[in-house]
Structures are given as structure tokens and as C-alpha cells.
C-alpha positions as CSV (number, residue, x, y, z in Angstrom):
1,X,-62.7,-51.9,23.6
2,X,-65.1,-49.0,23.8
3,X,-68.0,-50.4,21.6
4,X,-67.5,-53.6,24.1
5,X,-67.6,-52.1,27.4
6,X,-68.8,-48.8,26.8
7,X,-65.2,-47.6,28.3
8,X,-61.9,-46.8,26.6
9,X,-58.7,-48.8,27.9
10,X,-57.4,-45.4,29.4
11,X,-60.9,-45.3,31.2
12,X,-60.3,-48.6,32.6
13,X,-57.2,-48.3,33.8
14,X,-58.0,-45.1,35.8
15,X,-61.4,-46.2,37.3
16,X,-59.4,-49.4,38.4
17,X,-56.6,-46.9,40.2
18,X,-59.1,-44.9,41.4
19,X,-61.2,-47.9,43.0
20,X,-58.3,-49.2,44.6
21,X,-57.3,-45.8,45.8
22,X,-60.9,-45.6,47.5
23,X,-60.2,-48.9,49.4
24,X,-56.6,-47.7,50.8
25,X,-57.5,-44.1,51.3
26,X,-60.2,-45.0,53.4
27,X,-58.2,-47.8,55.2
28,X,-55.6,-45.4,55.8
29,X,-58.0,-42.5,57.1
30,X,-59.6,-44.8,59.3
31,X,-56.2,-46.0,61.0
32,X,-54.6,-42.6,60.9
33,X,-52.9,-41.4,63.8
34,X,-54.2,-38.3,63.2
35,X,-55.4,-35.5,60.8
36,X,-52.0,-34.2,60.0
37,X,-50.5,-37.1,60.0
38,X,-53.2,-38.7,56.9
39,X,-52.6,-35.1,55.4
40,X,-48.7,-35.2,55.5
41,X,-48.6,-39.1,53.7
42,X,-51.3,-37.7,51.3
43,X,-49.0,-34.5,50.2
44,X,-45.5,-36.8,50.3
45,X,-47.0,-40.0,47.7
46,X,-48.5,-37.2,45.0
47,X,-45.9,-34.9,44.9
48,X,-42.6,-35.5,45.2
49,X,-42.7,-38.5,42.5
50,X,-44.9,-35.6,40.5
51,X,-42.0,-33.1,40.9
52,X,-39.4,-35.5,39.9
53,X,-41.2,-36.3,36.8
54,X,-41.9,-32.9,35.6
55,X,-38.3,-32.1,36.0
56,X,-37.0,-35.5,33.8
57,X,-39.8,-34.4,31.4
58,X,-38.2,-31.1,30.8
59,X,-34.8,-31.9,30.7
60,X,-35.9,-35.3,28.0
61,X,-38.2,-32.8,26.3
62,X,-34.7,-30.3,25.5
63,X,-33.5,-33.5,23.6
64,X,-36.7,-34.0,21.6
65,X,-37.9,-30.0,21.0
66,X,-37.8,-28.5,17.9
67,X,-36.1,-25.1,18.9
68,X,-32.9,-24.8,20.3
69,X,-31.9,-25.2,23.9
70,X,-31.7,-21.6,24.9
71,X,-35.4,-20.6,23.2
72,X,-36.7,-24.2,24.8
73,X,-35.3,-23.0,27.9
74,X,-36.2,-19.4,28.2
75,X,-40.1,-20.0,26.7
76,X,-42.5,-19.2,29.1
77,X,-44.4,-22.8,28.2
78,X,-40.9,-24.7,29.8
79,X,-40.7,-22.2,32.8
80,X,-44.0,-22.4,33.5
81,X,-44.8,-26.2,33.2
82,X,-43.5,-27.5,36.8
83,X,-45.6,-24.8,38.2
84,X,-48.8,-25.4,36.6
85,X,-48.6,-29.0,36.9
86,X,-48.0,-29.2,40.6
87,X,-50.8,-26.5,41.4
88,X,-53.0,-29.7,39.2
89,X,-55.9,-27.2,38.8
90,X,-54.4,-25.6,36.2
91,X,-52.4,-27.9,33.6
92,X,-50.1,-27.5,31.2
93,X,-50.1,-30.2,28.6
94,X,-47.3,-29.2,26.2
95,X,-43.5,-28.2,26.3
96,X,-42.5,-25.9,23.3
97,X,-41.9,-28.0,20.4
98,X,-41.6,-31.3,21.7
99,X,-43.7,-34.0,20.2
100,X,-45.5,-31.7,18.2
101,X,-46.0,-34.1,15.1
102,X,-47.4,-37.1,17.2
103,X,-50.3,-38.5,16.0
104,X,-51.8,-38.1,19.4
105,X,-50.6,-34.4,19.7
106,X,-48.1,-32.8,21.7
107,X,-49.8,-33.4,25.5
108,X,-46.4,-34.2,27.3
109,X,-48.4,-36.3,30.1
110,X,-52.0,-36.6,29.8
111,X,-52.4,-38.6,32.9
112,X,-52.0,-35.7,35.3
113,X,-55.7,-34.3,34.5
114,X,-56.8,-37.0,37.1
115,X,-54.5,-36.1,40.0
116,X,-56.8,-32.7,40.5
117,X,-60.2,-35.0,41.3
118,X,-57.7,-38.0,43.1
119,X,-57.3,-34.7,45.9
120,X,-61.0,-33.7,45.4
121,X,-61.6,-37.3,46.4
122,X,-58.9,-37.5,48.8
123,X,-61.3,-34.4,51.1
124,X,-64.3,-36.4,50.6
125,X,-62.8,-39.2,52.4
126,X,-61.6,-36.7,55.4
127,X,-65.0,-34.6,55.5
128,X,-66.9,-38.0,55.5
129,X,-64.6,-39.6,58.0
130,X,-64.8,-36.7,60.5
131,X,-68.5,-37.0,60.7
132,X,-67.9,-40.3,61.4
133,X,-69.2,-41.9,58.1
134,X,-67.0,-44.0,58.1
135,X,-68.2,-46.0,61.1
136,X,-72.1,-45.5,60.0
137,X,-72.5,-48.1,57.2
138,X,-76.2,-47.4,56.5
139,X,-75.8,-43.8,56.7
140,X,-73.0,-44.1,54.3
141,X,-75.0,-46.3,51.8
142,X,-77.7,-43.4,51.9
143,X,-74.8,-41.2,50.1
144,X,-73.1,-43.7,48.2
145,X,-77.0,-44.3,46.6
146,X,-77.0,-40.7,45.8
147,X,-73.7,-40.1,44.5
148,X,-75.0,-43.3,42.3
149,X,-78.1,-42.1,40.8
150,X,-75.9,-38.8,40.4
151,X,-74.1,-40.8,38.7
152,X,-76.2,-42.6,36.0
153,X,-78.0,-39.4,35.7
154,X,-74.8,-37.8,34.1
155,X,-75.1,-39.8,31.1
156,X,-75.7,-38.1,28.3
157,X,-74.4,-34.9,29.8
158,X,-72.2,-32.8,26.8
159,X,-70.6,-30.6,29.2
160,X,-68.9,-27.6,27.2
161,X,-66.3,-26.8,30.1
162,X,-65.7,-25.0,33.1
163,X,-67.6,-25.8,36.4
164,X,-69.9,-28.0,34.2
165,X,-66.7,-30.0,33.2
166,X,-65.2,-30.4,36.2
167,X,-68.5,-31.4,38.0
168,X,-68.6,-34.0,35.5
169,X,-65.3,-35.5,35.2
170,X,-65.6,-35.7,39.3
171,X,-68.7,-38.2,39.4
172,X,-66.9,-39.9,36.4
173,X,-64.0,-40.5,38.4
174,X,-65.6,-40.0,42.3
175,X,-67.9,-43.2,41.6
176,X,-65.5,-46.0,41.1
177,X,-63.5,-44.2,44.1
178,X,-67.0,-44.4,46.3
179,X,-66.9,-48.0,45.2
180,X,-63.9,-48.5,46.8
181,X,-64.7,-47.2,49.8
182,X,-68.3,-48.6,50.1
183,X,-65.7,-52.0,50.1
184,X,-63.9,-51.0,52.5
185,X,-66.9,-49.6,54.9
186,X,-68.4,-53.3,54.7
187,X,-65.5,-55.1,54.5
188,X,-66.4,-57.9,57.3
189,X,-69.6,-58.4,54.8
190,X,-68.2,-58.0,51.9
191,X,-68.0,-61.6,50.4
192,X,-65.3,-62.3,47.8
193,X,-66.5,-65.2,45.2
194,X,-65.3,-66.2,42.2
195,X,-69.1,-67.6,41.1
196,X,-70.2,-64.0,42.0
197,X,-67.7,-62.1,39.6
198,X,-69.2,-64.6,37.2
199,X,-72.7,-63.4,37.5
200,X,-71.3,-59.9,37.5
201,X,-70.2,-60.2,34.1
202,X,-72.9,-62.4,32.4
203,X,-75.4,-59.1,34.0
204,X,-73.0,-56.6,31.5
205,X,-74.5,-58.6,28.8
206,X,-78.8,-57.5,29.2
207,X,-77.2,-53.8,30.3
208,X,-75.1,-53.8,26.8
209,X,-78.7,-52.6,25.6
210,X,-78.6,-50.1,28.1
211,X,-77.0,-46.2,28.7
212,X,-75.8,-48.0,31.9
213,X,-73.2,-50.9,29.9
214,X,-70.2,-48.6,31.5
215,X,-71.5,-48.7,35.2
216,X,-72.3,-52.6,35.0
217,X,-68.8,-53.3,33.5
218,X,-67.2,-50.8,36.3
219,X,-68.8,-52.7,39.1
220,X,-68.0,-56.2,37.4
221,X,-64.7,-55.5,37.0
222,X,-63.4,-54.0,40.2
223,X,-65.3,-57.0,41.9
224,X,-62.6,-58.8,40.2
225,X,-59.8,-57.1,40.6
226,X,-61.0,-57.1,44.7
227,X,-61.2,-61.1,44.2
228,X,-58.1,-61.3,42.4
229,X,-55.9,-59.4,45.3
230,X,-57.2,-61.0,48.1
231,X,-58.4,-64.3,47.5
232,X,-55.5,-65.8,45.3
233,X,-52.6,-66.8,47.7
234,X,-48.7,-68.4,47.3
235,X,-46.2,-67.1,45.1
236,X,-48.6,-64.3,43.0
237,X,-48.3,-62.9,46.5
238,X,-44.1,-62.4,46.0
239,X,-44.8,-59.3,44.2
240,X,-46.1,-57.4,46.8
241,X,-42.9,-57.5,48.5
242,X,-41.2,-55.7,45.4
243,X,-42.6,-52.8,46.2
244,X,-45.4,-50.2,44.9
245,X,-45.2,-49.3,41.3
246,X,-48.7,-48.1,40.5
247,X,-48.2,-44.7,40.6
248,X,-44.6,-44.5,39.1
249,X,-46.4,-46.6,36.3
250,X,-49.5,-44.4,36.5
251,X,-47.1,-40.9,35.7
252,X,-44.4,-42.4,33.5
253,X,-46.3,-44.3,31.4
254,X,-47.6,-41.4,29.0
255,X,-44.8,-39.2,28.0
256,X,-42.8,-42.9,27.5
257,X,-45.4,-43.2,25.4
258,X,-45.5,-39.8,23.7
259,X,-41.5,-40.2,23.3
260,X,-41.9,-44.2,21.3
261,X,-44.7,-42.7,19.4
262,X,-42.3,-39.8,18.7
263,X,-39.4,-42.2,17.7
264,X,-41.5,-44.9,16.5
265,X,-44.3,-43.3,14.5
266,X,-45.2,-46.3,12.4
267,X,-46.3,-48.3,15.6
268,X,-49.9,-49.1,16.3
269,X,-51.1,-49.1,19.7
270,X,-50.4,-52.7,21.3
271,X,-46.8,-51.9,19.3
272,X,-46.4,-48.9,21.3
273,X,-47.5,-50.2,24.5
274,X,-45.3,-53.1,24.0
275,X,-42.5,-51.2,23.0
276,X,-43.2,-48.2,26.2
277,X,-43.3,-51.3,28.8
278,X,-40.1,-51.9,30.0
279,X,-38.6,-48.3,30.6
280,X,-42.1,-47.4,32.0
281,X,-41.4,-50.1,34.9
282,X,-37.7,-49.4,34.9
283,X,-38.8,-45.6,35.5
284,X,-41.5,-47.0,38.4
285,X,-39.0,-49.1,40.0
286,X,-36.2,-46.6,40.3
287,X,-39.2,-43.9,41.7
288,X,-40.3,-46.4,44.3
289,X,-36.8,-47.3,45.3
290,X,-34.9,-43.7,45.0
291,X,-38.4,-41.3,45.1
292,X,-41.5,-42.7,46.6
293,X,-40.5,-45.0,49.6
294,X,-38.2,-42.6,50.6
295,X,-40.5,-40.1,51.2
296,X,-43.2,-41.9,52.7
297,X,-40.3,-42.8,55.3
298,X,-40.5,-39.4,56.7
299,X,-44.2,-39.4,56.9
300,X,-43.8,-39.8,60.1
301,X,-40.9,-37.5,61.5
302,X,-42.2,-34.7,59.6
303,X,-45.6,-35.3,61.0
304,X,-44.7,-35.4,64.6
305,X,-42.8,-32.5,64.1
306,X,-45.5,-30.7,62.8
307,X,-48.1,-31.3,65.7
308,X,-45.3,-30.8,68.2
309,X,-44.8,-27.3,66.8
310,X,-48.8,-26.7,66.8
311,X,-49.0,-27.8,70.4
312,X,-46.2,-25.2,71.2
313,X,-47.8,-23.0,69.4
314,X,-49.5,-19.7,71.2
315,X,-52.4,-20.0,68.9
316,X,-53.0,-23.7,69.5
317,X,-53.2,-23.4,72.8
């Protein structure tokens, strides 16, 4: 895939969630009823899923660890791995003897490393919708053009960590996002056509001769997925009424993963996908259903509740 595309699958997937998450996050910015509000449905669909996973992960991981179940649970790794991962600045891969013979290694959930720059993302949208960026296409272009070229200048960077590291991952992931909300900003303009995709994708073929093979097939491909959402109408549509899996997918999907690999460690990759598939849904379904919908219901409430306590406030008036 990567000698293709100039991408690994992994990388695919999460530029495709995080252009997506562009389109919505500015959607829901823009329609917000206010600040606190966009900030309260923010905090309630990252984190309680997040905390409900890290707690299944633990308990599965007492089943799985090498050590016994008082060590497991008294090592400073397992006490300190809900903590560290719901900060999302500072991770914590592995539990104490789980997984550790993996071919991949023993990260529990590698997934969560992207959460941190989804938030970083998340305040771009609100600084860039408060100076009213939103509204100002060409102005917005201006920035989206230089978060580009910042872009396509980082290839070729070897960052060795640190600030360098993060700066990097962030234009990795902050220009598929910015393509999602450049979408969105022009999206009375922004024409959806089948024969345009096309010539999206015979142009990745000149720029596979190119440092810049990744960024053609990144633009190329979330064109499509764009066309593929919206244009295509009828039944494909039923599954929007199911519900929203993508994230219980998104943090499920690698330590179901890490556990087949575990049980199954003769499987190749499309083995293990194939094989990590159906409880990875099962565990996105029952999130949605039990975890995720359930909190976004109090989105509201609690955000009402919270300005009505400002406004009573002393210090806000």
C-alpha cells in the first residue's frame, strides 16, 4: 500500500477520520449555540467512550498479563494507564505484561496518539471561528495556502522528538483536517462530480514521481469519500440511521487487534483484520448505544446549566 500511495493503510484511515472530522467540527462550530455549548459536545464524544475503553482494556488486559492479578493490579504501569491516557499528552502504550510477545509489540492501543492533535485541531477550529474565519472564505484560503506549503515543506523532515515531533505529526494530521474544513467553508461552491474524482486520481499518477505522491492521493481520495456520502442516495443511505460507529471503531479496533494477534499469532494482516472485524463493531455498536449517544444527550442540559451558573455568577457579571 505504502510504495503505491506513498501512505500506510493506518495513515489512510486516520487522514480520512480526520478530514471528515474537519467538515463536522466546523459545521458544528458554525451552528453552535454557543462557546460552551461547542466545548461541552466536544469534551462528552472524546471522553467518556475514551474512559470506558481504558477501563475494559485493563480489566481484558488482567486476563491476558503475564504476572499475576495482584502484581498486574498494584504496578504502577496499570494504575497509571487511565490517567495518562485521558490527559492524551502524555500516553501510556503498555499494561504490565500483556501482549508482550506480539509481533507488533505490547502498545495496548496505538490509536490514541491521534486524539492529542484531534483537540489541537479542535482549538484551531474555535480560534479561527471567533475571528470570524469562518465566514471569510478568501481570508481563510490565505491560511489554508499556508498551512499547505507548510505542509509540503515538511517532507523530508526526520524529526528526533519532542516539540519537533509534535509540530510535525500536527501538519501531518492538521492538513487533511484543514481540507475538511476548507469543504465545508465553500460548501455552496464546492461541486461534487464523479468525472472530477476521476481526474483526481489519474493526476496521482505524474505526482507518483514526485515527494508530493502522499498529498495528491490525500486530496484524491477524500474528494471521494465527500462524493461518496453525499451524492449516492436510497438505501446506502439506511445506515446512517444505525447510528455513529466511527469512533467506537476508531478506539476498539487496535487492542481487538493486539488481543487476535495475541491469540492468533500465525495470522497475517488481512487474517487479523478479518478475524478483529466483528467484535470491533459489536464493541462500536454497544458504545454508541450504551456510551456515546447517551452522552451527547446531555450536551445540552449540562451546557445550559453551565451558562446559567456563569450568568449568576458575581464574576460574570
Amino acid at each position: 500500500m505504502e510504495h503505491l500511495t506513498g501512505m500506510t493503510l493506518g495513515g489512510i484511515a486516520v487522514a480520512i477520520f480526520f478530514a471528515l472530522s474537519g467538515l463536522l467540527i466546523s459545521r458544528s462550530f458554525d451552528r453552535k449555540k454557543s462557546l460552551i455549548t461547542f466545548a461541552v459536545a466536544r469534551v462528552l464524544r472524546l471522553f467518556p467512550a475514551l474512559l470506558v475503553v481504558l477501563v475494559i482494556t485493563v480489566i481484558v488486559g488482567a486476563f491476558f498479563t503475564t504476572l499475576d492479578l495482584a502484581s498486574y493490579l498494584r504496578s504502577a504501569e496499570t494504575l497509571a494507564y487511565i490517567p495518562r491516557n485521558l490527559s492524551l499528552a502524555f500516553l501510556q502504550y503498555p499494561l504490565p505484561g500483556v501482549f508482550d510477545d506480539n509481533a507488533y509489540g505490547d502498545p495496548i492501543n496505538g490509536s490514541l496518539w491521534t486524539l492529542f492533535y484531534e483537540v489541537i485541531c479542535y482549538l484551531g477550529v474555535v480560534v479561527i471561528g471567533l475571528v470570524g474565519l469562518l465566514k471569510r472564505r478568501i481570508l481563510f484560503t490565505l491560511v489554508f495556502a499556508v498551512l499547505t506549503i507548510a505542509y509540503l515543506s515538511s517532507f523530508g523532515w526526520d524529526p528526533d522528538g519532542g516539540l519537533t515531533r509534535r509540530l510535525y505529526l500536527l501538519l501531518q494530521l492538521g492538513f487533511p483536517f484543514a481540507l475538511g474544513m476548507m469543504a465545508y467553508v465553500w460548501r455552496d461552491k464546492f461541486v461534487l462530480d464523479l468525472r472530477i474524482a476521476a481526474a483526481l486520481w489519474l493526476l496521482c499518477w505524474p505526482a507518483a514521481y514526485t515527494p508530493f505522491l502522499s498529498a495528491m492521493v490525500l486530496i484524491a481520495l477524500i474528494y471521494s469519500i465527500a462524493w461518496f456520502g453525499f451524492i449516492p442516495k436510497g438505501q446506502l443511505l439506511a445506515y446512517n440511521r444505525l447510528g455513529d460507529y466511527s469512533y467506537g471503531v476508531y478506539i476498539f479496533a487496535f487492542p481487538v487487534q493486539q488481543m487476535f494477534a495475541h491469540l492468533v499469532p500465525d495470522a497475517g494482516p488481512l487474517a487479523n483484520m478479518a478475524l478483529a472485524a466483528p467484535l470491533t463493531l459489536l464493541c462500536a455498536v454497544v458504545s454508541w448505544n450504551l456510551v456515546e449517544s447517551v452522552a451527547l444527550s446531555k450536551v445540552r442540559p449540562l451546557s445550559d446549566a453551565i451558562i446559567n451558573r456563569l450568568q449568576g455568577s458575581p464574576a460574570a457579571a
